[in-house]
N, C-alpha and C positions, 0 to 999 in steps of 0.2 A: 504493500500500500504506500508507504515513505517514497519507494519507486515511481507509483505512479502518479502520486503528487509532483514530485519533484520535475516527471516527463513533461505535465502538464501545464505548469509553471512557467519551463522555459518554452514551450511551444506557444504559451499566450505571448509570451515577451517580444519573440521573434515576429508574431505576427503583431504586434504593436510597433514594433519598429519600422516593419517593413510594409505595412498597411496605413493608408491618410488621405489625405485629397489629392497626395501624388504616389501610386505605389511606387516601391522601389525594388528591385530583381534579387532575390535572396543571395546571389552571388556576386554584387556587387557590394549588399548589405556585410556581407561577411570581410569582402577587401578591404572597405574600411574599418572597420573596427579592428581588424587584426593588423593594418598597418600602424590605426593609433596605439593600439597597443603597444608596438614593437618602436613606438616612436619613429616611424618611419614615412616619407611622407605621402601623403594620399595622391593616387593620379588623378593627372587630370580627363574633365570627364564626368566624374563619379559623384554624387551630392555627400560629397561630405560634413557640409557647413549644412545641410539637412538632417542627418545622421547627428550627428557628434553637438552641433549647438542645439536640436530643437528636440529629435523626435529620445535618444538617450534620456538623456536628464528628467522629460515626459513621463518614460515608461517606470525610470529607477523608480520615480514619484507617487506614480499611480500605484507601483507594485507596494512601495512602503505605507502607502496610505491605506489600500486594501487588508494589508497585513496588520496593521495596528489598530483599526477600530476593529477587524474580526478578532482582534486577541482582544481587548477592550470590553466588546460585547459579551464574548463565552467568560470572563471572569466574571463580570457583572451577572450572567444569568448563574452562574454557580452559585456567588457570594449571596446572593438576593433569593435563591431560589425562586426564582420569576421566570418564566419563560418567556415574558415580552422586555424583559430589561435590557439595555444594552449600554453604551458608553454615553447618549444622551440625559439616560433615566437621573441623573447628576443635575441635571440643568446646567452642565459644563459647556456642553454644544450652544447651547442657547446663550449665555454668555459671550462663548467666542465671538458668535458671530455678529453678536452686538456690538462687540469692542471692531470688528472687522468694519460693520455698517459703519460706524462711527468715523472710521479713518478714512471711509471713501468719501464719506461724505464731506469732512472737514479737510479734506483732501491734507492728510497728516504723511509725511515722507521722513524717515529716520534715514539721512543717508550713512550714519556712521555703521548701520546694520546691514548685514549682507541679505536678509530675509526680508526685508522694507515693512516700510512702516502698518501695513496692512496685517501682515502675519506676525507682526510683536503688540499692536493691539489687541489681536486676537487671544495670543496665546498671553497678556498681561490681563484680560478680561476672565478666559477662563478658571486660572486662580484666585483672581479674586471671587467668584463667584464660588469656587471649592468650600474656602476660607469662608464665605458668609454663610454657606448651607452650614458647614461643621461647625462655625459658633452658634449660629441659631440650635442646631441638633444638639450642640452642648448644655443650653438653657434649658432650654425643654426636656431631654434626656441626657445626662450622662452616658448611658451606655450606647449611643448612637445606635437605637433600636433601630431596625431596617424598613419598619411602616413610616418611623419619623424621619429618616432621610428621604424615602419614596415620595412621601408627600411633601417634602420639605423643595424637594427638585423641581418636581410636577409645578408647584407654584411658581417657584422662582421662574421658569421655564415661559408660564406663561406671562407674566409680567417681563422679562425678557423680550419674549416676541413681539406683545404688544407695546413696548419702546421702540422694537426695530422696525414696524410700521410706520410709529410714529417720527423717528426720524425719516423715513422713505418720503411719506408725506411735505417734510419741512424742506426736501431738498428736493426735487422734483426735475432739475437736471441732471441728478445722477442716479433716477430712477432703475435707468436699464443696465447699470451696472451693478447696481446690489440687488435688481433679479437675477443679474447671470453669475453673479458671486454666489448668493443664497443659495441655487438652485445647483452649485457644484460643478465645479469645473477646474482644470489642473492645465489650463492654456495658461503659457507664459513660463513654466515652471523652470527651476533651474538647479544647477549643481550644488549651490549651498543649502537652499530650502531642501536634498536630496540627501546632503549630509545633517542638519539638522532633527529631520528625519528617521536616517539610520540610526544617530545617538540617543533619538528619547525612544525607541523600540529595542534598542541593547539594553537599555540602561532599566526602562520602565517594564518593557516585555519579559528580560529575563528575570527581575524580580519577580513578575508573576509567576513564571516560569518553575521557580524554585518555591513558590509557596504552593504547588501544586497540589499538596497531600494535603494543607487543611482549606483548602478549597473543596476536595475530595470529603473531608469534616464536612461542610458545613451545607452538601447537599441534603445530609442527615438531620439539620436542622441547627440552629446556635447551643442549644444546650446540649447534646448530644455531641458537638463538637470542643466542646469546653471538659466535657467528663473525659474526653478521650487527649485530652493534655494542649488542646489548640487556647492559646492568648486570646480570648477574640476580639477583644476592644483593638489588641497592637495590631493583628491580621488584619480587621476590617479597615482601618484607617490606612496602612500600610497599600491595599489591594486598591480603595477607595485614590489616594493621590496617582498612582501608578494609572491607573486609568481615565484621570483626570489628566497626567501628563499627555498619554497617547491621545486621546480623544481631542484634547487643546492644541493641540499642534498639526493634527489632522487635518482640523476645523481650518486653522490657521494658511495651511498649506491649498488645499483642495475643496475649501468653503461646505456649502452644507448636503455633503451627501450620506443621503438617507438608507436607512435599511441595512446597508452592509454589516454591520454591528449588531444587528436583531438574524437579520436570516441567514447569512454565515454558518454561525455556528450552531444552529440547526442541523443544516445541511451537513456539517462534517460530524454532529455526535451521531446519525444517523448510519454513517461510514464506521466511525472510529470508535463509538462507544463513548461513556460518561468521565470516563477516566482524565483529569485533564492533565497528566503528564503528557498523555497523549491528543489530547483535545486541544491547548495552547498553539502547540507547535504547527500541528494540521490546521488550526483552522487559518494559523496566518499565513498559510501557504496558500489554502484555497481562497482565502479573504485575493491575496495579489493576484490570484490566478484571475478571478469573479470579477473583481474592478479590472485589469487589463483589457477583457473581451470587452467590457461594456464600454471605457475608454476610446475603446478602440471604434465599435459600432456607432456610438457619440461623432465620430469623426468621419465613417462613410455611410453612414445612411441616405443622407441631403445632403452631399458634399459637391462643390469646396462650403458649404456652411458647417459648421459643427453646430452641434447641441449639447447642451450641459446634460453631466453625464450623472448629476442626481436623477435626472427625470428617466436615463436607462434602466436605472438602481430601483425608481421606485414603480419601472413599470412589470421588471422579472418579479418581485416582489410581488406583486398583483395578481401577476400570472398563477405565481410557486403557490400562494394562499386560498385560491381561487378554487372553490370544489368541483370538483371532476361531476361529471352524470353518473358513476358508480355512486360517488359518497351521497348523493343524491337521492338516490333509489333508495340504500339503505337505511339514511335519518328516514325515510318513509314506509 
């Protein structure tokens, strides 16, 4: 199975690189990159300055952003025991992309930041919004019970969104671009947003990663996982920021694409089982696999137009949920 993940993986990669508004010849795709590799130089000819500045950096992107809200999502439906939670259920998402609207709108530019000023809003927004759910959850519960974060999110979330209206509203010349932000899209992306990326899914993903056993605790329930020697105040907070890093930087990067974090990891416990030594790992493979195609489809459907590739996200979503004429018969 790690096999045929792994097959799957780079077969979406390759067809994201080598598929757009321009295809490009898989053995031309190959020349270049194995000449940049070798620091050698590209012939002429060959769309390198296609390759290498636009469509690379794109897929690193979409691959890392796929992967980190599916890890994101599967902790969250463990820790939560919910099977609609995902790395949103925080009102982290919603935050971000508040602080995101904010920066288009006030048209704010950090040029000392390699990320610009859009994705360090975003991901300055998100913590603070972490930070305000967990003091408020503090007040009201000490032990960061999980109905009082769930609701605590849910709210914030919605007062969130209806702020980022209301800023839509006041600016009304940059209307069309905090639709195609909100609605997700990883046009523009680049090397540094790729390496920012890679470091908060090393950094935030393997700690998940390694708290995999009492994640594994805590599908049993919190008391159940407390008898069997799991900390659960330290884990949940612990699991909780970790997924507020991947989810904020996601957000940050690739604006608000939906669903990948809820039906992800479905899709892989379905595969892989409940286990999430093995759940983590899988689902951020299938998360990059899952955002590449859709990326990718985003780009040749109506091309040369693209389409934001949340609305791909939310329309397989629709599909996957969508009861068949079997499940039909039988609720009857």
């Amino acid at each position: 199975m790690p096999l045929a993940f792994g097959a799957a993986l780079a077969g979406a990669w390759l067809l994201g690189i080598c598929g757009g508004s321009v295809d490009i010849p898989l053995e031309d795709t190959w020349t270049v990159l194995w000449n940049a590799l070798l620091g050698r130089p590209i012939p002429q000819g060959l769309p390198g300055a296609i390759l290498l500045d636009v469509r690379l950096p794109r897929t690193l992107c979409v691959a890392l952003v796929g992967a980190a809200l599916s890890t994101a999502g599967a902790a969250m439906q463990g820790l939560l025991r919910n099977p609609l939670a995902d790395g949103s259920t925080l009102g982290v998402a919603s935050g971000a992309s508040l602080g995101a609207v904010l920066a288009i709108a006030l048209g704010i530019q950090l040029p000392g930041l390699p990320i610009g000023g859009t994705a360090a809003m975003a991901i300055l927004f998100a913590f603070l919004s972490l930070l305000l759910i967990l003091g408020l959850a503090a007040r009201l519960d000490g032990g960061f019970a999980t109905q009082t974060v769930i609701l605590l999110g849910v709210m914030f979330s919605m007062l969130a969104t209806s702020l980022t209206s209301l800023v839509s509203l006041l600016f009304p010349e940059k209307l069309r671009s905090i639709t195609f932000w909100t609605m997700g899209s990883l046009q523009g992306s680049d090397y540094a947003q790729a390496v920012l990326l890679a470091a908060a899914l090393a950094l935030a993903g393997g700690t998940l990663y390694f708290t995999a056993r009492e994640l594994n605790a805590f599908t049993l329930g919190e008391e159940q996982a407390g008898n069997l020697g799991v900390n659960v105040r330290s884990c949940k907070l612990r699991v909780l920021f970790c997924v507020a890093a991947l989810t904020g930087v996601s957000v940050a990067v690739g604006g608000g694409i939906g669903f990948v974090g809820l039906l992800v990891p479905h899709m892989t416990r379905r595969l892989l089982g409940p286990d999430h030594s093995r759940l983590l790992p899988g689902a951020a493979c299938f998360g990059a696999t899952f955002l590449l195609l859709a990326d990718l489809l985003s780009r040749v459907l109506l091309r040369p137009l693209e389409l934001p590739v949340g609305a791909i996200t939310s329309l397989v979503c629709l599909l996957y949920t969508s009861p068949s004429p079997r499940d039909t018969e039988r609720s009857r």
